[in-house]
C-alpha positions in Angstrom: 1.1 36.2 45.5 1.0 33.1 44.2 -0.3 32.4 40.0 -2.4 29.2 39.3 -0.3 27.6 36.2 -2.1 25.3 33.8 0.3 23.2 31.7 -1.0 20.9 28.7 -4.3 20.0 30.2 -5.8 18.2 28.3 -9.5 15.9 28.5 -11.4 13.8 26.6 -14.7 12.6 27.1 -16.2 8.5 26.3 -18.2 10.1 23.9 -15.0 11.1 21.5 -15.5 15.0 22.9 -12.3 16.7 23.1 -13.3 18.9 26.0 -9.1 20.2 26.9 -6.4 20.2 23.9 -2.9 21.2 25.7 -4.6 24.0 27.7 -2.1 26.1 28.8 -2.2 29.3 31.1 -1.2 31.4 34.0 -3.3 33.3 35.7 -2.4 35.7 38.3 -4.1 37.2 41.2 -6.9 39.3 40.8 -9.8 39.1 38.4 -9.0 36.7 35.3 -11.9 36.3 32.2 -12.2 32.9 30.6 -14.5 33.5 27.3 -16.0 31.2 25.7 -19.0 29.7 24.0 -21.4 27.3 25.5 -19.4 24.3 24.6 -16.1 25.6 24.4 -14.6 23.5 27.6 -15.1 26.3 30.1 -16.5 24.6 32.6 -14.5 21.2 32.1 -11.8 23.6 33.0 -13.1 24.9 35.9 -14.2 21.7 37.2 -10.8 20.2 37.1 -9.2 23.4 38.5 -12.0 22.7 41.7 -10.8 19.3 41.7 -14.5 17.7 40.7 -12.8 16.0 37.6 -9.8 14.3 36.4 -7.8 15.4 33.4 -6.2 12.9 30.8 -3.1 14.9 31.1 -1.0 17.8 32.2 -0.6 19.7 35.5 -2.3 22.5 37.2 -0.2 23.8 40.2 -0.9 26.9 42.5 2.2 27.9 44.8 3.7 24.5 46.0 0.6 22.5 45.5 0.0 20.4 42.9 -3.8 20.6 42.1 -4.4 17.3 40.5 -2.9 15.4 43.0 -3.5 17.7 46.4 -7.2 17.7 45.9 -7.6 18.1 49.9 -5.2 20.8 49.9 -6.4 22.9 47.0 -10.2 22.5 48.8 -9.2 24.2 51.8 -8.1 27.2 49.9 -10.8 27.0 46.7 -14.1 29.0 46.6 -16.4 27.5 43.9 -19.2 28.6 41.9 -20.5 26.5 39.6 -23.1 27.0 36.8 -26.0 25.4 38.3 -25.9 26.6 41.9 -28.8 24.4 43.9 -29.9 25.8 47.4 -32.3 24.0 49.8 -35.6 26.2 49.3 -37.1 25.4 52.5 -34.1 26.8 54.4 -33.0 30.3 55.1 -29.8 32.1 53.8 -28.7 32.5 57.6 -29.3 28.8 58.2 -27.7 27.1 55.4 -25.0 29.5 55.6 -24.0 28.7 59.2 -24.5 24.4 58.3 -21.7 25.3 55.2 -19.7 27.1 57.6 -19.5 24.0 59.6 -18.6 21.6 56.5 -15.6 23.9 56.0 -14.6 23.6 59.6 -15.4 26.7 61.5 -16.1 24.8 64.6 -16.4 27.9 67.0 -20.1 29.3 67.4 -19.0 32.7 67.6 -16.5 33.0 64.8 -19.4 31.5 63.0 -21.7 34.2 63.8 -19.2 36.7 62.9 -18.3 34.9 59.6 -22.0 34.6 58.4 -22.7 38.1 59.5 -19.8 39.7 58.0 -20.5 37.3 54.5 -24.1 38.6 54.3 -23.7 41.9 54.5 -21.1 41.9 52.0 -23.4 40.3 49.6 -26.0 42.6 50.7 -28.5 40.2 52.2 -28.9 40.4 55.6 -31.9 41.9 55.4 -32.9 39.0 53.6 -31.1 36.5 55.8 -34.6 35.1 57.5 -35.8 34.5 54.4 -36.0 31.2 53.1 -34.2 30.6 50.2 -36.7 29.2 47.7 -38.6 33.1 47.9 -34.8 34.3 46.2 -34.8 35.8 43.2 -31.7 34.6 40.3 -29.7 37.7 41.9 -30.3 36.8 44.8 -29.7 33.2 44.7 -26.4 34.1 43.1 -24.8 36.4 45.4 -25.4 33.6 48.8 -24.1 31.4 46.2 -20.2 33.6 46.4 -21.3 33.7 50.5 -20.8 30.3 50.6 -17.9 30.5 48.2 -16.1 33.1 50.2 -16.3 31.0 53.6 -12.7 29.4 54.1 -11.6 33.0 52.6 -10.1 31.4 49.7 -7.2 31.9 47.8 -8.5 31.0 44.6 -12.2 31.6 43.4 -14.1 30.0 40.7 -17.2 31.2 39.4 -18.8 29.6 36.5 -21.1 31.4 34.4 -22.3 33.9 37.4 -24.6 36.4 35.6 -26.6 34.3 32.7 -29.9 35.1 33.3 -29.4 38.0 35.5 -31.2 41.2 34.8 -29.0 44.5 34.6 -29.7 45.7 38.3 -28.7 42.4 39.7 -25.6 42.0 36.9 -23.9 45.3 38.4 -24.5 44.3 41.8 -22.7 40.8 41.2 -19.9 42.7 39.2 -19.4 45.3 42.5 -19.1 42.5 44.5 -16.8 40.5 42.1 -14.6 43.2 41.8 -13.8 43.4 45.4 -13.2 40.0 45.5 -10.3 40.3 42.7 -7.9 42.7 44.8 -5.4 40.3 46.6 -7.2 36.9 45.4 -7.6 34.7 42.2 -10.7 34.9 40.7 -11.9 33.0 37.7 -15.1 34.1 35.8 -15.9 31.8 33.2 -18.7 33.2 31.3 -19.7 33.3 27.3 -20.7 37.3 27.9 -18.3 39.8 26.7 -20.1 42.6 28.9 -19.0 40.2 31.9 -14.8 40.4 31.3 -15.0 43.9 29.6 -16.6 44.9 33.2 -14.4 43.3 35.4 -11.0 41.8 34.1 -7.7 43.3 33.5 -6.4 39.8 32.3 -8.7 37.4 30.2 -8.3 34.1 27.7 -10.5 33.2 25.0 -11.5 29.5 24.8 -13.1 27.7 21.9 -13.2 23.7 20.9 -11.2 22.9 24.3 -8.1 25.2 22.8 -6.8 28.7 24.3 -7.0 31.0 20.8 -6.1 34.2 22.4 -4.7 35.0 26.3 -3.9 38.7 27.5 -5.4 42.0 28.5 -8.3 43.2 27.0 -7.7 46.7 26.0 -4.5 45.3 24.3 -6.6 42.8 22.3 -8.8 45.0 21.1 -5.7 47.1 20.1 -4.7 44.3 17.9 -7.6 44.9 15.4 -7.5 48.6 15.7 -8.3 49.4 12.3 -9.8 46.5 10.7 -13.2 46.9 11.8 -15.8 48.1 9.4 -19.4 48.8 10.1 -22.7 49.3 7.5 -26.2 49.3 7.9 -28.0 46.8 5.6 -31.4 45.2 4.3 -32.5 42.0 6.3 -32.6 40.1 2.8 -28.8 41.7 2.0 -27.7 39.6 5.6 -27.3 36.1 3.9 -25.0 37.4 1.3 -22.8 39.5 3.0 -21.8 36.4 5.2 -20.8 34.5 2.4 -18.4 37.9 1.2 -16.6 38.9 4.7 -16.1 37.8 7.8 -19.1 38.9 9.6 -18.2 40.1 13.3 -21.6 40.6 14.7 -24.8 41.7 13.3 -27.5 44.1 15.4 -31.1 45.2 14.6 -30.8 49.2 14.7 -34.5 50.3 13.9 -35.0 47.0 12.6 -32.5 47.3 9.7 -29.3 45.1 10.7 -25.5 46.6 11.1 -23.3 44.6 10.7 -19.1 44.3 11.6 -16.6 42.8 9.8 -12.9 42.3 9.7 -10.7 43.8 6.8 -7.2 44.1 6.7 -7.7 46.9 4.0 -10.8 49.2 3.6 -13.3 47.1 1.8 -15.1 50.2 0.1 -18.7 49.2 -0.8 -20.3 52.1 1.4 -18.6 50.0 4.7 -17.1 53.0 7.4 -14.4 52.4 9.6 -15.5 52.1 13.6 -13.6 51.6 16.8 -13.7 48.1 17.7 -14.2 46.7 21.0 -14.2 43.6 23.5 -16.9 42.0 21.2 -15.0 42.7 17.9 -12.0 40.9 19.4 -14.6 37.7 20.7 -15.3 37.0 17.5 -12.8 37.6 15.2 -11.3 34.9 17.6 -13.6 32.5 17.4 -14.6 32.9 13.5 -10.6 32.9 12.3 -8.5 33.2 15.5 -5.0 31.7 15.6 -4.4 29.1 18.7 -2.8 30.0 21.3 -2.1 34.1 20.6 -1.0 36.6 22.8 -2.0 39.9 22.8 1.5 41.4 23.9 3.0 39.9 20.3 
């Protein structure tokens, strides 16, 4: 199976945003988590992986194909999510489905039917498939939007920020289906929720300021900062304070009284107790102090 290698991509925009700085990864088949915040260059990434934007600089190549330059190439093989997935409201799923299944060339009416079939009840709405699509819910919407996606039956899938906005029932569904996706295909999920690549990816990057700061597996990241992770429960007034002393992981309400994580390299005393970390811990340790470019197998 063939990896997607991204060498030294780098973008900037008119405005003086540098969205890329010397990107560089390889991702290989099955599910792949690309974390970042909103801003980080996640979806400048993905949209010049999908071939919807140029680069400034540096390659992206998947098998023989060189994805900057082969843009008609790497469509035939690309399934693409992105972040704001419009549908016609007035239409139904089965409907639309069939018109995009013409667009990416299944001329035959009976492989067609067999192709929209099969894609709906693998997303689990056939029962729906009368329905117009403007009666969806966000769930809903989401799963015809990997329907379409998984027409051509891609090589390489992109989905950009699938689950924001989702609510738990419809998040598991979407990370069942995703998962089944992964097996003998590439599949991107670029998302700022840690839940997401925790769920679902056994190889992830962390992207902030358009550079890579950490690339590797997950379980091995959170490895790395076995140890250093220090919890206490604090006064709300306390918060402010604390932030200025240690590098403050995460805070959470717990019966409205904050606890909060933070990094040590020794045990920082002052009533803090040593606790597991975990895919979150790594996030932002990464983004608060992480080193450019890391990877977890160092």
């Amino acid at each position: 199976m063939n990896s997607l290698i991204i060498s030294n991509l780098s973008k900037t925009y008119s405005n003086g945003v540098k969205a890329l700085n010397n990107v560089s990864l390889e991702i290989p088949s099955g599910m792949f988590g690309l974390l970042g915040p909103n801003g980080a260059g996640k979806s400048t990434l993905m949209r010049t992986i999908a071939t919807l934007q140029e680069a400034d600089g540096g390659k992206v190549s998947f098998g023989n194909l060189d994805a900057l330059v082969q843009k008609d190439e790497v469509r035939k093989i690309l399934g693409y999510l992105p972040q704001e997935f419009g549908v016609y409201p007035k239409i139904s799923a089965e409907v639309l489905l069939n018109h995009l299944a013409v667009l990416k060339g299944i001329t035959s009416r009976k492989e067609r039917k067999e192709v929209v079939e099969a894609l709906l009840h693998k997303t689990n709405l056939y029962e729906a498939r009368k329905k117009n699509l403007g009666g969806y819910s966000g769930g809903m919407k989401q799963r015809f939007g990997i329907a379409q996606a998984l027409l051509s039956n891609p090589k390489l899938i992109i989905v950009d920020e699938p689950t924001a906005g989702l609510d738990p029932a419809e998040r598991n569904r979407f990370y069942n289906l995703l998962s089944e996706l992964g097996e003998n295909t590439i599949v991107i999920l670029s998302t700022h929720i840690v839940e997401d690549v925790k769920e679902l990816c056994t190889n992830m990057a962390i992207i902030n300021r358009g550079e890579v700061l950490l690339k590797g597996n997950p379980q091995k990241a959170i490895e790395q900062i076995e140890g250093k992770v220090y919890s206490k429960t604090i006064r709300k007034s306390e918060l402010q304070s604390y932030k200025k002393e240690y590098t403050i992981l995460a805070d959470r309400l717990f019966q409205g009284q904050p606890i909060i994580h933070i990094l040590s390299e020794s045990a920082p005393g002052n009533g803090f107790k040593q606790v597991a970390p975990d895919l979150e811990d790594v996030y932002f340790s990464e983004i608060f102090g992480g080193n450019s470019g890391r990877e977890t197998s160092n």
